[in-house]
N, C-alpha and C positions, 0 to 999 in steps of 0.2 A: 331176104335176109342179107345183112351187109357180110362179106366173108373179114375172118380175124384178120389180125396182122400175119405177117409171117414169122414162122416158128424162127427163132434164134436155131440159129448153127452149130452151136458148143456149150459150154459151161466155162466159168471163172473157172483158173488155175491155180495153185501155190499159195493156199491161205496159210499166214502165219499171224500171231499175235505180238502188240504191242503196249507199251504203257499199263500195260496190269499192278491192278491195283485192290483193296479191299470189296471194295461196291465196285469196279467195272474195268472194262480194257475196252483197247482199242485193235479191229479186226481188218488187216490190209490181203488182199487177192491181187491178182494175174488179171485183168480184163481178158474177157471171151475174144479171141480171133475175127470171130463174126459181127464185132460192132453191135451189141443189140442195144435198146434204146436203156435200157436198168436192168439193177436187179432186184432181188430181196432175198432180203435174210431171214431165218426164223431161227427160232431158239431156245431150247429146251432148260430148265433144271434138274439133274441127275445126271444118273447111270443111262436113260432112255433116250436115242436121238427122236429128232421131230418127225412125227409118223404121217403127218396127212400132206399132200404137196399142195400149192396154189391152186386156184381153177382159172384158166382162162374166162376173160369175160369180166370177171371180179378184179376191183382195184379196191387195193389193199393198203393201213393204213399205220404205222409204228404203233404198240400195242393190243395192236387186233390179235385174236386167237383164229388160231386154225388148226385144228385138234390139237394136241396134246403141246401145241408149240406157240407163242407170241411175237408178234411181226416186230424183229429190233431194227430193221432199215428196209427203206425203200427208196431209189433212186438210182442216178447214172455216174457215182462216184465211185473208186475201188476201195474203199475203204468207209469202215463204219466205227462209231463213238458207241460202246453200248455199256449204260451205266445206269444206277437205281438196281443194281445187284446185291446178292448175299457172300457176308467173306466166308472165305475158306469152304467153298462149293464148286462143284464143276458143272460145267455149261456146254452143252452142244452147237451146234452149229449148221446148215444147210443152205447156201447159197443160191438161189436158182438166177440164167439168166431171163428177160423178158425183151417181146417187141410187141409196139402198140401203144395205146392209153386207154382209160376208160373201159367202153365196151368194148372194144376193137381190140383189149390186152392179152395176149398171148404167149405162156411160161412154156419153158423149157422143161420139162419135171424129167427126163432122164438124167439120171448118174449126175445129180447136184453135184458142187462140193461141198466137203462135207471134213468137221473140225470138230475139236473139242480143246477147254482148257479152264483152268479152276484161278477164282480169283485167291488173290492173297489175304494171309489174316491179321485181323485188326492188329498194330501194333499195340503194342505193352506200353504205357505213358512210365515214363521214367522220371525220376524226383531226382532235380538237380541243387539242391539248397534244401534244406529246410531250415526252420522257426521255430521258436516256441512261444 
């Protein structure tokens, strides 16, 4: 049996949110200390954060479920675009970091980081003229 990669060292640090908007924001972190090759994000709708973590071994793909949560990134960027959202709802968040690919891919599932934050709501169209 081929053994995994090795476990990543840490977890991303200092998630904060950007560009929020009705349907989606954008999510920037702290890269891990330990260099790991990605990460992935998953991501709830409600009051409920994302209950099941990665499995090593499993490579995973934007929109995939894994329990109760949907993969909104995967990669070696510190920041994610996540959008095709609902307005005026809040959204959880759990960062894991990873090293490997493929088979060989192996998460970090301790003490993710871990967010939350609600997009904004549809503005109100406002009548600048009218006709008759």
């Amino acid at each position: 049996m081929t053994p995994l990669a090795d476990l990543p060292g840490d977890q991303p640090t200092e998630l904060t949110f950007s560009s929020i908007t009705c349907n989606g924001m954008t999510l920037n972190w702290s890269a891990a200390s330990s260099n790991p090759s990605g990460y992935i994000v998953l991501r709830t709708n409600g009051s409920i954060a994302p209950n099941t973590d990665p499995s090593s071994t499993v490579t995973y793909t934007v929109g995939q479920s894994i329990g109760n949560a949907t993969v909104a990134f995967v990669g070696s960027g510190t920041s994610a675009v996540v959008s095709s959202l609902s307005d005026n709802s809040n959204y959880n968040f759990k960062i894991y970091s990873y090293n490997g690919s493929g088979s060989l891919i192996n998460y970090l599932t301790i003490a993710p980081l871990s967010g939350s934050n609600s997009t904004s709501i549809v503005p109100v169209p406002v009548a600048v003229e009218a006709s008759n």
